[in-house]
Biopython code that builds the backbone (N, CA, C, O; Angstrom):
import numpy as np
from Bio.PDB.StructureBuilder import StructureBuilder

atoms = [
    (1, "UNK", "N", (1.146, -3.027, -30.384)),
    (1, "UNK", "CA", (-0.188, -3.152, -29.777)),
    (1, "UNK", "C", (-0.113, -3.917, -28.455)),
    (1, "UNK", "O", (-0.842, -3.562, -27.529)),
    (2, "UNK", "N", (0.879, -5.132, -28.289)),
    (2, "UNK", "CA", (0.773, -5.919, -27.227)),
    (2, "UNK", "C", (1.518, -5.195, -26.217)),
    (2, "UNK", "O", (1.178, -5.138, -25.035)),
    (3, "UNK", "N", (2.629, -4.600, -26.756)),
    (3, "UNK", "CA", (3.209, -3.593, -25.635)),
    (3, "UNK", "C", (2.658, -2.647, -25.087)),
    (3, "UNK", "O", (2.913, -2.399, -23.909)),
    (4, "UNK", "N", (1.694, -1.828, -25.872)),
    (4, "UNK", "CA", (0.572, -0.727, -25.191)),
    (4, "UNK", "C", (-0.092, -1.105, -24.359)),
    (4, "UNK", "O", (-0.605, -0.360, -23.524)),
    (5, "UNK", "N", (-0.272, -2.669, -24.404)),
    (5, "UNK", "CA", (-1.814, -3.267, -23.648)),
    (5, "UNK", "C", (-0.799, -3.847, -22.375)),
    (5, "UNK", "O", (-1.397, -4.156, -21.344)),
    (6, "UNK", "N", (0.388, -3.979, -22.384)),
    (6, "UNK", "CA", (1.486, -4.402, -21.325)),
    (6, "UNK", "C", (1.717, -3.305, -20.193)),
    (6, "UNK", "O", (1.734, -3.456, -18.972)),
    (7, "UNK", "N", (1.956, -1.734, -21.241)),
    (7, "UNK", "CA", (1.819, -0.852, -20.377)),
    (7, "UNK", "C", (0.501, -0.532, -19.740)),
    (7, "UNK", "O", (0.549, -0.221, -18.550)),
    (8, "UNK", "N", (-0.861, -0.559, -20.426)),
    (8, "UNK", "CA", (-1.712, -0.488, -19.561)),
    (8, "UNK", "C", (-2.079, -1.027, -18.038)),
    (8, "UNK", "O", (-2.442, -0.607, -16.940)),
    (9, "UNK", "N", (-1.612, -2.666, -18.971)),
    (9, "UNK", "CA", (-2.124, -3.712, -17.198)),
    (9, "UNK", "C", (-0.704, -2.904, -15.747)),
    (9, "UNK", "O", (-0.725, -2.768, -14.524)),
    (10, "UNK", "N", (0.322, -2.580, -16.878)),
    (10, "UNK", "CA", (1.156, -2.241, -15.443)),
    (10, "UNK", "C", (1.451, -1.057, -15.372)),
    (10, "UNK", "O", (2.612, -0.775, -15.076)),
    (11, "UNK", "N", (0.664, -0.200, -15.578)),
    (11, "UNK", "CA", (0.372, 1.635, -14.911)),
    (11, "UNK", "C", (-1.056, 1.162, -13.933)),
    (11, "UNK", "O", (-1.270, 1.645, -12.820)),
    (12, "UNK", "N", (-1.751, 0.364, -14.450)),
    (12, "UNK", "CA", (-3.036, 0.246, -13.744)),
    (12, "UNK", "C", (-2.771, -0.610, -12.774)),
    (12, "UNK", "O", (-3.525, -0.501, -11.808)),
    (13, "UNK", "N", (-1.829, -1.552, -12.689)),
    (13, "UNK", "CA", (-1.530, -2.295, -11.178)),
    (13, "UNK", "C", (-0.765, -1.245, -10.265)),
    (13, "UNK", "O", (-0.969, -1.123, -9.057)),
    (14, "UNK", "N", (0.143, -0.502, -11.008)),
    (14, "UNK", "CA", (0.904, 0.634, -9.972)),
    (14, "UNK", "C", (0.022, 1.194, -9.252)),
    (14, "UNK", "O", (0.006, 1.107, -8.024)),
    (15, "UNK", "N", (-1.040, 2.008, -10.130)),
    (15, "UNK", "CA", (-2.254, 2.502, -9.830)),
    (15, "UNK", "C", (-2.912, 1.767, -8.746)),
    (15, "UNK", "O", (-3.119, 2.311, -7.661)),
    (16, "UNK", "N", (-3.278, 0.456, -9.008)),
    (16, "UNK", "CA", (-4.077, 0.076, -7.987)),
    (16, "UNK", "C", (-2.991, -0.310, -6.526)),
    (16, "UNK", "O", (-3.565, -0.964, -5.655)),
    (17, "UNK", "N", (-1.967, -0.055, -6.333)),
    (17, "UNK", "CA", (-1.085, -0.388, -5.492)),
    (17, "UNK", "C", (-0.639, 0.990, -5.177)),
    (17, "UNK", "O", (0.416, 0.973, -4.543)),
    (18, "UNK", "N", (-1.090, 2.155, -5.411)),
    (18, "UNK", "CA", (-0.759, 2.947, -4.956)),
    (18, "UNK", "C", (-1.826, 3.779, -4.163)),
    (18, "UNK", "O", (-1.577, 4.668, -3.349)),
    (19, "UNK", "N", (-3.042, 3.333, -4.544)),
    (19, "UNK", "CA", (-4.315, 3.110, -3.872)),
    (19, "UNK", "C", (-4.315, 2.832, -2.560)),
    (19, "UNK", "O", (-4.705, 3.343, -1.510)),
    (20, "UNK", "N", (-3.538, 1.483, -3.085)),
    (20, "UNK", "CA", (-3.870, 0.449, -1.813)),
    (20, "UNK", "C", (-3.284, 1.303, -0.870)),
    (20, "UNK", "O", (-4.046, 1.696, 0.013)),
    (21, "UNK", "N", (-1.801, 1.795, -0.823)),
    (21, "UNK", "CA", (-0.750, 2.028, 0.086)),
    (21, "UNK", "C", (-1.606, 3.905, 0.653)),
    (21, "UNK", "O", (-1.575, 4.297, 1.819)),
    (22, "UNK", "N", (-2.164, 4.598, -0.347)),
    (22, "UNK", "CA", (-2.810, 5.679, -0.027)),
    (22, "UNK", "C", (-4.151, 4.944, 1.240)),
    (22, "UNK", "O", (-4.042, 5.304, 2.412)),
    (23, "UNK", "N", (-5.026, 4.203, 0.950)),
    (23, "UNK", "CA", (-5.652, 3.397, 2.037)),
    (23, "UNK", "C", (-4.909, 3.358, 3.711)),
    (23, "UNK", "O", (-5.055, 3.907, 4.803)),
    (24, "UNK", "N", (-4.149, 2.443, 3.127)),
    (24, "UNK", "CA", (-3.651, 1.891, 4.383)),
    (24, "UNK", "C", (-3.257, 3.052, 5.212)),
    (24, "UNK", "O", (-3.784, 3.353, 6.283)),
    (25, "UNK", "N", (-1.983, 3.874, 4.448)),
    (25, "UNK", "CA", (-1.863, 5.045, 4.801)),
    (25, "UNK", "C", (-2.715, 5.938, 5.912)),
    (25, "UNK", "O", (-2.294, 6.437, 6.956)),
    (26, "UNK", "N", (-3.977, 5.973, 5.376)),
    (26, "UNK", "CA", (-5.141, 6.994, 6.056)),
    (26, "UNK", "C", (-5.571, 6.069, 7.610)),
    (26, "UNK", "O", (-5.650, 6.631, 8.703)),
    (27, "UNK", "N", (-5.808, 4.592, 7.396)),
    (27, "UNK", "CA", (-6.334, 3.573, 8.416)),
    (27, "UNK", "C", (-4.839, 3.502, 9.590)),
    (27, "UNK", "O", (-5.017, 3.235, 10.779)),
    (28, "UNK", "N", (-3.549, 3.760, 9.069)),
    (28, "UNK", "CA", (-3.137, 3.776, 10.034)),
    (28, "UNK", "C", (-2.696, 5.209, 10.672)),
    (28, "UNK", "O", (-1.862, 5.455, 11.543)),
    (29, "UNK", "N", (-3.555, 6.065, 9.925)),
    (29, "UNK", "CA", (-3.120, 7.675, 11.006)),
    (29, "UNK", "C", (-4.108, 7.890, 11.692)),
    (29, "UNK", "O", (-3.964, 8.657, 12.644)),
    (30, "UNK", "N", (-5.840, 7.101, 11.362)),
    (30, "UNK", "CA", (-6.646, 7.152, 12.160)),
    (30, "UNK", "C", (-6.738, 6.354, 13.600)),
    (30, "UNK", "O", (-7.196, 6.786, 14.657)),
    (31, "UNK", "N", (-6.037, 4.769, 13.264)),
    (31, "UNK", "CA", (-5.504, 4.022, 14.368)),
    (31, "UNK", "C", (-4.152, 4.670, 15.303)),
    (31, "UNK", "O", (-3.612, 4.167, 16.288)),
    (32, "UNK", "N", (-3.987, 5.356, 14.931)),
    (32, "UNK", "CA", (-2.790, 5.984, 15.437)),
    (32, "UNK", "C", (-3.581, 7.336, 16.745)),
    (32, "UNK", "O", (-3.217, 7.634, 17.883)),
    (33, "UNK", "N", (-4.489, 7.739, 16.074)),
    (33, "UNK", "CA", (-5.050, 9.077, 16.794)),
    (33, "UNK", "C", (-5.998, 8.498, 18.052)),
    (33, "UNK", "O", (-6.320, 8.926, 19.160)),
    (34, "UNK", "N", (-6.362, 6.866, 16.998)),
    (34, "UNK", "CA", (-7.582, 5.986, 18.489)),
    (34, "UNK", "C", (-6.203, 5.297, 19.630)),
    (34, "UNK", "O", (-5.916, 5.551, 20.800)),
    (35, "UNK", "N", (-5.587, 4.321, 18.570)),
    (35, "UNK", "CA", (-5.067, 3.918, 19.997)),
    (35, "UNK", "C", (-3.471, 3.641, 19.450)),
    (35, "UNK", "O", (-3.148, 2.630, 18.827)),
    (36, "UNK", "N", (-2.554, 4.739, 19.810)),
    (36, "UNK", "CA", (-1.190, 4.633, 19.189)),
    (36, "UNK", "C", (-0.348, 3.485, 19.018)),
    (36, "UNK", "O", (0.556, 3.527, 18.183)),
    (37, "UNK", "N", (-0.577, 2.293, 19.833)),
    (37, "UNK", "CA", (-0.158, 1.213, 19.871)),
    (37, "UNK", "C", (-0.439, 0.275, 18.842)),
    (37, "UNK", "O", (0.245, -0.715, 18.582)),
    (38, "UNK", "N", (-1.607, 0.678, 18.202)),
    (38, "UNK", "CA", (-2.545, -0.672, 17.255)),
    (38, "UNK", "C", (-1.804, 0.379, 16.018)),
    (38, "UNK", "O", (-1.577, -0.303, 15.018)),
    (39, "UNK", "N", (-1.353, 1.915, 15.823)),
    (39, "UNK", "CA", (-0.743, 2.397, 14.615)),
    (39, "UNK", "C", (0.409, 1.994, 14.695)),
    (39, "UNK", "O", (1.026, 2.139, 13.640)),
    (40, "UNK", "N", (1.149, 1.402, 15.762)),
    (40, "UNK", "CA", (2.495, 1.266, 15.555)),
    (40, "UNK", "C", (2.263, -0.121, 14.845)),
    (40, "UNK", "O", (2.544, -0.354, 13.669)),
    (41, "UNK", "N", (1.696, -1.024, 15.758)),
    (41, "UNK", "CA", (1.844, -2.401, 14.679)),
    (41, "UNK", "C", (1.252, -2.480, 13.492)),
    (41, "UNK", "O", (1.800, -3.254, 12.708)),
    (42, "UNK", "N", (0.182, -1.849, 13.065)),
    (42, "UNK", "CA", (-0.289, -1.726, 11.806)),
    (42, "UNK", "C", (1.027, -1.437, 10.716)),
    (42, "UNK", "O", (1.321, -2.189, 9.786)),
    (43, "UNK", "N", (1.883, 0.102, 11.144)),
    (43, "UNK", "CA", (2.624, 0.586, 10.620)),
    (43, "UNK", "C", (3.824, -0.635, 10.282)),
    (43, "UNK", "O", (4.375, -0.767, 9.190)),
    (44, "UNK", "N", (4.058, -1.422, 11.421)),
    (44, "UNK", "CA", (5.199, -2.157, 11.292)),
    (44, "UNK", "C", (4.837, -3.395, 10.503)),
    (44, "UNK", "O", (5.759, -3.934, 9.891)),
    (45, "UNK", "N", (3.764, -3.865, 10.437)),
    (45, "UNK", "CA", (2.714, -4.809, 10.020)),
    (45, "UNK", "C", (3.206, -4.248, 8.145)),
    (45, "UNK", "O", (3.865, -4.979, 7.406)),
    (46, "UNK", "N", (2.705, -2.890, 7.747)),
    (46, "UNK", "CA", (2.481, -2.512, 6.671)),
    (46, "UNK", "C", (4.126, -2.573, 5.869)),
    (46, "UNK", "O", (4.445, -3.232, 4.879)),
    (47, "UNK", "N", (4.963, -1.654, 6.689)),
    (47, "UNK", "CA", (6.501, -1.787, 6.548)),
    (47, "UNK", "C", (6.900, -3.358, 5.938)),
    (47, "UNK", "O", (7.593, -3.412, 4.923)),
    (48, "UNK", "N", (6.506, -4.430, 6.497)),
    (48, "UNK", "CA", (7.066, -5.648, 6.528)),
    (48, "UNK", "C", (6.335, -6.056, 5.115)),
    (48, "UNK", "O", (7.186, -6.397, 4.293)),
    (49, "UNK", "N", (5.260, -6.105, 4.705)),
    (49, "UNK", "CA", (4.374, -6.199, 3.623)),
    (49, "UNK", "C", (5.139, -5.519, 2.328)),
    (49, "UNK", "O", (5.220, -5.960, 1.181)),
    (50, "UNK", "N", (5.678, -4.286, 2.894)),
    (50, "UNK", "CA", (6.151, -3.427, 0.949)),
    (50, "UNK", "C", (7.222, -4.106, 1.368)),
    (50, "UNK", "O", (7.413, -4.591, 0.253)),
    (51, "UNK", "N", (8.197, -4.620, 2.087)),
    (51, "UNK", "CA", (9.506, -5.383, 2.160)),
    (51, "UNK", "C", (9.418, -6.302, 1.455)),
    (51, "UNK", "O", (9.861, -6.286, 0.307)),
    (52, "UNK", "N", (8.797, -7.359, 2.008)),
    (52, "UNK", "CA", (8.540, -8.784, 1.263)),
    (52, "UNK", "C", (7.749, -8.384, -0.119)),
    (52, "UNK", "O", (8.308, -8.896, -1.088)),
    (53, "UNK", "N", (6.548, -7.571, -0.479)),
    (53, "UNK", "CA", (5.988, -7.311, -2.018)),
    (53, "UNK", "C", (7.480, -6.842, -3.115)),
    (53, "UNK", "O", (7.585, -7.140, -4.305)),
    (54, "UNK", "N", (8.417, -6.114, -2.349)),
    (54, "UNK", "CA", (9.456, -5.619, -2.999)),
    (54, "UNK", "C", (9.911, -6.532, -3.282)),
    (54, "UNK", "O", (9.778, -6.881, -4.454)),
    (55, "UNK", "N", (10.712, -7.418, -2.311)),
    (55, "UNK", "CA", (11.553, -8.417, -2.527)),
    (55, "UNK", "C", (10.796, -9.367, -2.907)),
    (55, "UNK", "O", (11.277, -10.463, -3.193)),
]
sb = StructureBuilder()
sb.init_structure("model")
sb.init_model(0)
sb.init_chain("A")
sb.init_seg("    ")
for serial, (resi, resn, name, xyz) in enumerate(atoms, 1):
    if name == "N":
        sb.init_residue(resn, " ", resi, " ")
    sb.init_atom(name, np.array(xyz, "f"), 0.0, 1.0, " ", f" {name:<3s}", serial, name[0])
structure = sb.get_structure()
């Protein structure tokens, strides 16, 4: 039972972290189309974020 409820909280954090990264995703192809410079640092901004969340 405690293991079912273990897998829940962590399919539903993947879930919500895969959200997140689908988000960001979209905000930086729209910053990218306004002003390519603010998608590059966003992008590099975002890059550096799953680096350090990984590690």
């Amino acid at each position: 039972m405690i293991e079912n409820n273990i897998q829940i909280i962590w399919v539903s954090l993947l879930a919500l972290g895969l959200v997140k990264v689908i988000i960001i995703v979209v905000i930086i192809g729209i910053l990218s189309k306004i002003q390519p410079i603010l998608g590059l640092l966003a992008s590099i901004l975002f890059i550096a974020y799953l680096l350090h969340w990984i590690g």
